[in-house]
VMD Tcl script that builds the backbone (N, CA, C; Angstrom):
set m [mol new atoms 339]
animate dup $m
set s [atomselect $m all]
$s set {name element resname resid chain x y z} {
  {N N UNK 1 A 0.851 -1.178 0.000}
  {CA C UNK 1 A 0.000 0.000 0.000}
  {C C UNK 1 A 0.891 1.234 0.000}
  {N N UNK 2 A 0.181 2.016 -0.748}
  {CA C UNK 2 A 1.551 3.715 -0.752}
  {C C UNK 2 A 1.418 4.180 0.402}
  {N N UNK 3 A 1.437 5.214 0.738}
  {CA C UNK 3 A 2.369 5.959 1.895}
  {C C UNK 3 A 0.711 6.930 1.662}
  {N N UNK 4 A 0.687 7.512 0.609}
  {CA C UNK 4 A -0.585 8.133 0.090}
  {C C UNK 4 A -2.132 7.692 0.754}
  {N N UNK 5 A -2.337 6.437 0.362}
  {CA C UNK 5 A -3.643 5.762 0.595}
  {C C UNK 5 A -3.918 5.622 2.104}
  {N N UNK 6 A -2.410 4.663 3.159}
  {CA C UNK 6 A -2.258 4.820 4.358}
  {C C UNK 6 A -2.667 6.368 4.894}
  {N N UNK 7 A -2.044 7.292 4.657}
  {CA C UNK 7 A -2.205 8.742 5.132}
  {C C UNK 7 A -4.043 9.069 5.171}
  {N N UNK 8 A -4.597 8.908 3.493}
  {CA C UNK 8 A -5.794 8.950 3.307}
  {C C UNK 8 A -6.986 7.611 4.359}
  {N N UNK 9 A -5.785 6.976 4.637}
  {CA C UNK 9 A -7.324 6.007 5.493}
  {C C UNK 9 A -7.154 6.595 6.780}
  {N N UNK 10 A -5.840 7.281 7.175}
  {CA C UNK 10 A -5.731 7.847 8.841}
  {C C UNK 10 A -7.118 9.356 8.502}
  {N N UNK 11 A -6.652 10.479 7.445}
  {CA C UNK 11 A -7.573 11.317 7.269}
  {C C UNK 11 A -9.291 10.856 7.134}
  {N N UNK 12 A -9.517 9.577 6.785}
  {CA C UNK 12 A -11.227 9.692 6.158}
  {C C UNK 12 A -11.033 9.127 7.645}
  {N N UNK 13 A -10.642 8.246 9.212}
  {CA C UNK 13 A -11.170 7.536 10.396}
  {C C UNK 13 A -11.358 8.642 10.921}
  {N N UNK 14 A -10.314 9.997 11.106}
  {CA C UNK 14 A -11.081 10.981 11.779}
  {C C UNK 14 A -11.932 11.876 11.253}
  {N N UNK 15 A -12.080 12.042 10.093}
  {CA C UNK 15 A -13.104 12.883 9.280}
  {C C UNK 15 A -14.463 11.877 9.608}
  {N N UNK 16 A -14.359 10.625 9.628}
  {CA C UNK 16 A -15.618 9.823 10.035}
  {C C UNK 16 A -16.586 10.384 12.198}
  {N N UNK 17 A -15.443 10.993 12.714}
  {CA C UNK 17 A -15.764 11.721 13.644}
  {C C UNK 17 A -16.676 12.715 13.613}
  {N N UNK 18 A -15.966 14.112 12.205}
  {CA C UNK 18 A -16.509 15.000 12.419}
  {C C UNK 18 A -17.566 14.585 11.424}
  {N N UNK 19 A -18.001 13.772 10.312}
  {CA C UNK 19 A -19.278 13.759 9.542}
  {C C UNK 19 A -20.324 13.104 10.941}
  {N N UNK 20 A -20.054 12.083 11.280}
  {CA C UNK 20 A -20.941 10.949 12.280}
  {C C UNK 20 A -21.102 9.910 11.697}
  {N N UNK 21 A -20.243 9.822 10.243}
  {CA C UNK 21 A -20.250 8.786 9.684}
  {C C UNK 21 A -19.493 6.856 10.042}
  {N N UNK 22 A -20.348 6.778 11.329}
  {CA C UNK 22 A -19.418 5.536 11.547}
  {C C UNK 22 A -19.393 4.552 10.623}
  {N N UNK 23 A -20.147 3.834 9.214}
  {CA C UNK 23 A -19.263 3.328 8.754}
  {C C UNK 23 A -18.058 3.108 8.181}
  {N N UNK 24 A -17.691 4.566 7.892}
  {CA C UNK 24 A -16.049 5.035 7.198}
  {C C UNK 24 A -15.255 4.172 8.596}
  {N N UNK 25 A -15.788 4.748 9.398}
  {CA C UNK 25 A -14.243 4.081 10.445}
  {C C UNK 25 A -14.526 2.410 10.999}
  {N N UNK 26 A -15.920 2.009 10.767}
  {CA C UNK 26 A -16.053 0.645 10.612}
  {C C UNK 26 A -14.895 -0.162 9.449}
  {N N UNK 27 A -15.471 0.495 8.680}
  {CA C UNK 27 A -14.411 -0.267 7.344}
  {C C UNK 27 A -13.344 -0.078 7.317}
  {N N UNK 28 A -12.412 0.946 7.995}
  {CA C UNK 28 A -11.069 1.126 8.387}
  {C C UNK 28 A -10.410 0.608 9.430}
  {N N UNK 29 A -11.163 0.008 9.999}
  {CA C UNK 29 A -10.420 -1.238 11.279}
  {C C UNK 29 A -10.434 -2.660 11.141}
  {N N UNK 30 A -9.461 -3.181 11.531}
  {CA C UNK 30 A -9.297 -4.360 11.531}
  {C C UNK 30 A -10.445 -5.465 12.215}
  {N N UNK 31 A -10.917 -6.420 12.265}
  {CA C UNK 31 A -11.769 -7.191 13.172}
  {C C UNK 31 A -10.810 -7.292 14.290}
  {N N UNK 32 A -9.752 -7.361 14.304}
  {CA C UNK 32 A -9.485 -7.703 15.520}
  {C C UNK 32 A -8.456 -6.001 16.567}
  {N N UNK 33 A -8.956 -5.040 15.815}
  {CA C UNK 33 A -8.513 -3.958 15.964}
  {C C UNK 33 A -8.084 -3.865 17.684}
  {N N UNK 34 A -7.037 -3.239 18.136}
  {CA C UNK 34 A -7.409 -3.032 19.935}
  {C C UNK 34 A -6.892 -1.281 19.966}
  {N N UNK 35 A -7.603 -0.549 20.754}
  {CA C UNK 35 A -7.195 0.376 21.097}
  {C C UNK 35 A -6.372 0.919 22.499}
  {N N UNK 36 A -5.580 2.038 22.367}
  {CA C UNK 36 A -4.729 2.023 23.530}
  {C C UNK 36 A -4.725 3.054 24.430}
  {N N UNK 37 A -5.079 3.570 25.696}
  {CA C UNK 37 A -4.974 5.223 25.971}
  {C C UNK 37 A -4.861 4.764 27.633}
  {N N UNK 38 A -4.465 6.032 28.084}
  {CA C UNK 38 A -4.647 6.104 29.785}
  {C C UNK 38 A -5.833 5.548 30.336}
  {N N UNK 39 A -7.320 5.988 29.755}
  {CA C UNK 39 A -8.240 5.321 30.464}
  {C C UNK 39 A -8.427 4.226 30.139}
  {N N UNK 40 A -8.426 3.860 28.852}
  {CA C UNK 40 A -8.808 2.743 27.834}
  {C C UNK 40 A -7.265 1.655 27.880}
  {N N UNK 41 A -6.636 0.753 28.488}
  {CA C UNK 41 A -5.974 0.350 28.143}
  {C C UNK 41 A -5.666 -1.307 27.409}
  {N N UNK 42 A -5.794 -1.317 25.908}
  {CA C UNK 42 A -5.960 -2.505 25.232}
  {C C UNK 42 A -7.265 -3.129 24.940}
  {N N UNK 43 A -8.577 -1.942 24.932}
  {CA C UNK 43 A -9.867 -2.546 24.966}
  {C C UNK 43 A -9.803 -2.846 23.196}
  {N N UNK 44 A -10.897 -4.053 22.881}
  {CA C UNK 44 A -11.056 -4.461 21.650}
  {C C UNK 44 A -12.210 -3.525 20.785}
  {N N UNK 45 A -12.080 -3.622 19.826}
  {CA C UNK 45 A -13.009 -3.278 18.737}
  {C C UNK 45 A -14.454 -2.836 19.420}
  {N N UNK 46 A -14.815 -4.018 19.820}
  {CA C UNK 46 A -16.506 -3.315 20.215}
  {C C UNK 46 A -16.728 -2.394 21.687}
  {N N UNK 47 A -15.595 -2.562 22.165}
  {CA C UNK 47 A -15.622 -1.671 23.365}
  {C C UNK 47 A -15.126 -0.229 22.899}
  {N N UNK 48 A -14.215 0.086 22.021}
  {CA C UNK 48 A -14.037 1.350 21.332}
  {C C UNK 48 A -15.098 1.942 21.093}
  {N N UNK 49 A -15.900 1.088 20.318}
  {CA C UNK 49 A -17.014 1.909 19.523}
  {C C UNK 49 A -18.123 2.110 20.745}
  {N N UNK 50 A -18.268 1.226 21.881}
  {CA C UNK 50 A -18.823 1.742 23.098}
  {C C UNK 50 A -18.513 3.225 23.685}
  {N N UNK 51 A -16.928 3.025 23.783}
  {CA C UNK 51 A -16.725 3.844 24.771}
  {C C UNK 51 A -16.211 5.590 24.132}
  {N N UNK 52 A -15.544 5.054 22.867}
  {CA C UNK 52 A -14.866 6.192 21.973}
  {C C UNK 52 A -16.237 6.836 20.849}
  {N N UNK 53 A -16.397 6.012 20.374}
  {CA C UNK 53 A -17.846 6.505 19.092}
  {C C UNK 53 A -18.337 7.627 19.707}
  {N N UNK 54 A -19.472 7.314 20.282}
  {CA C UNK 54 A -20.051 8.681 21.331}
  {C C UNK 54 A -19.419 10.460 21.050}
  {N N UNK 55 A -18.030 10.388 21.184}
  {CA C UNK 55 A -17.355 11.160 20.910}
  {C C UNK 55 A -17.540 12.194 19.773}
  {N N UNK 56 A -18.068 11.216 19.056}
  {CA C UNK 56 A -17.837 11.992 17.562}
  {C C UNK 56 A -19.297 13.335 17.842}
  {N N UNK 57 A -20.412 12.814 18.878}
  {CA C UNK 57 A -21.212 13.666 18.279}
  {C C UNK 57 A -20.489 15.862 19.365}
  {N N UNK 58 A -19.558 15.143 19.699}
  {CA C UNK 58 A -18.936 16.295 20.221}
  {C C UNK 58 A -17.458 16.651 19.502}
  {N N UNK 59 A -17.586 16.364 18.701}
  {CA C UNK 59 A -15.970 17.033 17.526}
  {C C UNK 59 A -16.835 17.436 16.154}
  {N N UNK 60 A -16.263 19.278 16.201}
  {CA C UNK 60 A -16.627 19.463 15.083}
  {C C UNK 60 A -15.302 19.981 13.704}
  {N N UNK 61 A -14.050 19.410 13.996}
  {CA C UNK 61 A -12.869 19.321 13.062}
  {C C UNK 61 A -11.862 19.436 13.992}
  {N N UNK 62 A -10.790 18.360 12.766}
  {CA C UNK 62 A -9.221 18.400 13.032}
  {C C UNK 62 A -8.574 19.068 12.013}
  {N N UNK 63 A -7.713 19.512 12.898}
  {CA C UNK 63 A -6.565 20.225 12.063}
  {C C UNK 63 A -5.103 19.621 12.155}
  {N N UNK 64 A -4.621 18.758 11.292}
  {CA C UNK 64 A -3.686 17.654 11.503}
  {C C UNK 64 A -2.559 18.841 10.932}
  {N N UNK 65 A -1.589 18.564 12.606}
  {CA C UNK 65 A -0.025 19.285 12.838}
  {C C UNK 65 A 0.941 18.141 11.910}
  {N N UNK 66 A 0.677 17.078 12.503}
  {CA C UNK 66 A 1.301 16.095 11.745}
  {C C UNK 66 A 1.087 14.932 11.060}
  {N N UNK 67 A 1.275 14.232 10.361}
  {CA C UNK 67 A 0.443 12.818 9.513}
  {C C UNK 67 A 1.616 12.486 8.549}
  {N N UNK 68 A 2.622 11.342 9.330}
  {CA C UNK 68 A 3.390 10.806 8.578}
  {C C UNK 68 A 3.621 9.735 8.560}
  {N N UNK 69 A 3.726 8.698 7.477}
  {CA C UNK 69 A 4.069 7.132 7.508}
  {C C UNK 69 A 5.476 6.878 8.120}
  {N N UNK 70 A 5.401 5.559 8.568}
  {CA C UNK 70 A 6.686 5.004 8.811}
  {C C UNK 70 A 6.467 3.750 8.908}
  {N N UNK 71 A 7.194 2.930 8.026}
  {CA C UNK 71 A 6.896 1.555 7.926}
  {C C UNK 71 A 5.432 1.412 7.965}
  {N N UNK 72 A 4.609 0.639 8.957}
  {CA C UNK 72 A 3.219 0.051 8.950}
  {C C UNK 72 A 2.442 1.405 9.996}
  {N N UNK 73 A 3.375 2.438 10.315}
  {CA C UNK 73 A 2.306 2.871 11.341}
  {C C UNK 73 A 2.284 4.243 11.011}
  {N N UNK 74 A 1.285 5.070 11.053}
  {CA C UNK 74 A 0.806 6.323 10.936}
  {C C UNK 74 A 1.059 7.330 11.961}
  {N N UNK 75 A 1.460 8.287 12.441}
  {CA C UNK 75 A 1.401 9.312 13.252}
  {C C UNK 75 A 1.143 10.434 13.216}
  {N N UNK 76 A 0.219 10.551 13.875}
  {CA C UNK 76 A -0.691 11.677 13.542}
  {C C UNK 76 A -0.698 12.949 15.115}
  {N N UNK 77 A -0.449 13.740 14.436}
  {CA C UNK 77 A -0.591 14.805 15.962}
  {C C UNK 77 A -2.268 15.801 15.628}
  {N N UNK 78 A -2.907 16.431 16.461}
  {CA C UNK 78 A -3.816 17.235 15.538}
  {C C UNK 78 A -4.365 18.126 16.418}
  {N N UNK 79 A -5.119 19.432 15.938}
  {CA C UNK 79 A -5.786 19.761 17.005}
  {C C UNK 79 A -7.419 20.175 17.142}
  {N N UNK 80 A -7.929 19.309 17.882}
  {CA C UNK 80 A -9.588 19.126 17.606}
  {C C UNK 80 A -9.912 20.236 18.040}
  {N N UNK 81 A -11.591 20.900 17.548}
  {CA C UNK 81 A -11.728 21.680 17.910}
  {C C UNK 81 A -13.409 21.051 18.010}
  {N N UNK 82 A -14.110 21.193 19.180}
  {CA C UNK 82 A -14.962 20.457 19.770}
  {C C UNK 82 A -16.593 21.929 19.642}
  {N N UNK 83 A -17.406 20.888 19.511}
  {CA C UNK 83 A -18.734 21.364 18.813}
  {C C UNK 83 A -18.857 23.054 20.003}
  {N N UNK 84 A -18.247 22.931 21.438}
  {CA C UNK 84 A -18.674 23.558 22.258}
  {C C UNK 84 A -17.337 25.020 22.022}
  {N N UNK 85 A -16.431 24.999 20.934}
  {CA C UNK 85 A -15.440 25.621 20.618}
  {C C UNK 85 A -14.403 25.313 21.590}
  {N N UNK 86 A -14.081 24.562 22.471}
  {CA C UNK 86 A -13.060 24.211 23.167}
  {C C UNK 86 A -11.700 23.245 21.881}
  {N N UNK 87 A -11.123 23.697 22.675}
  {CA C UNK 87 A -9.872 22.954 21.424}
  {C C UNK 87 A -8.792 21.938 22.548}
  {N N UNK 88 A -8.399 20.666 22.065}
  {CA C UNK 88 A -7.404 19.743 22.246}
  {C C UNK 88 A -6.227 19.367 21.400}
  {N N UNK 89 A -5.231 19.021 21.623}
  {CA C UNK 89 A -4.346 18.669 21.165}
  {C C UNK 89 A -3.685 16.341 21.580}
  {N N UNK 90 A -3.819 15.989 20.559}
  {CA C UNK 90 A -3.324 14.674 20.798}
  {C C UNK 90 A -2.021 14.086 19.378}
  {N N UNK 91 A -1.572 13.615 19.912}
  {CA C UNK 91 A -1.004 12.515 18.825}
  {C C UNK 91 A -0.725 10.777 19.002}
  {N N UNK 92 A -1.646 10.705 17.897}
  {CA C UNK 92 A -1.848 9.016 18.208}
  {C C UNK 92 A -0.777 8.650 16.852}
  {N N UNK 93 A -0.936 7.167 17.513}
  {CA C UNK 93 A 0.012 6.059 16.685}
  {C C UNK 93 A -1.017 5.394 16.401}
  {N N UNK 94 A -1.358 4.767 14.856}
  {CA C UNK 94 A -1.865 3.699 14.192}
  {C C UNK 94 A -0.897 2.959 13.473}
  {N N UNK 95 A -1.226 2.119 14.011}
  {CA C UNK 95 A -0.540 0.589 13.240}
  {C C UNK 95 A -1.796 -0.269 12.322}
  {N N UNK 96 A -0.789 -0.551 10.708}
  {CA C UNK 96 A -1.807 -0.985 9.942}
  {C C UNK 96 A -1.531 -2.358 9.561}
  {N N UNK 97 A -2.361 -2.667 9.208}
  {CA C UNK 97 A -2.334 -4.354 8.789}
  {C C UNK 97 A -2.673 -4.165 7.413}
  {N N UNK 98 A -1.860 -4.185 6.306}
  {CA C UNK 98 A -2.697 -3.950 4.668}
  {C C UNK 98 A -2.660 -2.793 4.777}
  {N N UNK 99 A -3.903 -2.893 4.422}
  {CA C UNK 99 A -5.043 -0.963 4.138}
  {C C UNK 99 A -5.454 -1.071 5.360}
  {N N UNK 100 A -6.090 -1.148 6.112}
  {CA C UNK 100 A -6.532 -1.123 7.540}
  {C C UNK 100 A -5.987 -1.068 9.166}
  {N N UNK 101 A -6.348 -0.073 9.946}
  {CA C UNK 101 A -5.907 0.122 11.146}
  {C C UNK 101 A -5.963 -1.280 12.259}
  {N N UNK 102 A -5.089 -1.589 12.669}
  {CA C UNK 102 A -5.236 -2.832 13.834}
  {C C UNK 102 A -4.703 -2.106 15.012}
  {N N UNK 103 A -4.001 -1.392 14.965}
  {CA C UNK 103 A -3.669 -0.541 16.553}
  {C C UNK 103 A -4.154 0.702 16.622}
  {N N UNK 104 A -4.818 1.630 17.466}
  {CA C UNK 104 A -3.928 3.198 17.986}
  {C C UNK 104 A -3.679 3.035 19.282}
  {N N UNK 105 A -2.518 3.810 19.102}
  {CA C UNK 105 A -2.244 4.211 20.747}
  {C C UNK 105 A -2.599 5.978 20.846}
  {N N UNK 106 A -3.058 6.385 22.126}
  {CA C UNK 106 A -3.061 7.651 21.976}
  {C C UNK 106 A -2.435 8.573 23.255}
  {N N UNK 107 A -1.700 9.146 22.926}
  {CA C UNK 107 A -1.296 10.349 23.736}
  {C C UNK 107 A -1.600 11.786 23.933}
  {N N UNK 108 A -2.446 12.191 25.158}
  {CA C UNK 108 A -3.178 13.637 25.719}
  {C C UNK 108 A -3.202 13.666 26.553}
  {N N UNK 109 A -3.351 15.131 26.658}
  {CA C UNK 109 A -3.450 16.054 27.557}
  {C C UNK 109 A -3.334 17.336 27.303}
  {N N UNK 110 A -3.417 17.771 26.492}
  {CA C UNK 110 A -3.319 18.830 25.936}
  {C C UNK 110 A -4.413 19.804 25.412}
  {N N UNK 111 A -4.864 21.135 25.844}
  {CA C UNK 111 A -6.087 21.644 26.172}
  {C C UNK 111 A -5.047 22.479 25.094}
  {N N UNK 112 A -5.970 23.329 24.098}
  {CA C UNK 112 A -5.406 24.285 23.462}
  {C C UNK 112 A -6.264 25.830 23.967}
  {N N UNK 113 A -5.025 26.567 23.612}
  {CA C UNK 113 A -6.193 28.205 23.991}
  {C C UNK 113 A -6.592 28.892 23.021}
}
mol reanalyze $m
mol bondsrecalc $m
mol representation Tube
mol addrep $m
């Protein structure tokens, strides 16, 4: 897979945030996808979409600082800016299998002003 298409499947999983379009980010994960964060640590596929989905109806765009391949994994830094105008800053790691995401890890804390 190019470097191109990878980049474009990290851009359409969080653009699937700000539309509410969860099948875009259905079809961009692996079945056996696991996600990674401080609260969340190593939950599977259907607990994401439990606990993370929800989310989306409170993000209204990213503005990606960074989005670069390396080998199988994506890194992405960005900064959301949330339906209530509050703004965050994160950068996650996706790891891909093929065309498709099987890892993120994510790193925050970061409140923007």
């Amino acid at each position: 897979m190019s470097p191109h298409d990878r980049l474009q499947v990290a851009r359409d999983a969080y653009g699937a945030y700000v539309s509410g379009d969860r099948s875009v980010l259905e079809q961009a994960l692996t079945d056996d996808f696991t996600f990674y964060s401080p609260p969340d640590p190593g939950i599977d596929r259907a607990a994401y979409f439990e606990r993370c989905w929800p989310n989306s109806e409170t993000i209204a765009a990213f503005d990606f600082k960074r989005l670069v391949e390396s080998g199988d994994e994506v890194l992405v830094t960005y900064e959301s800016t949330k339906t209530d105008g509050r703004r965050f800053r994160n950068t996650e790691v996706l790891t891909f299998e093929g065309d498709k995401i099987r890892k993120v890890e994510v790193y925050f804390g970061w409140d923007v002003e």
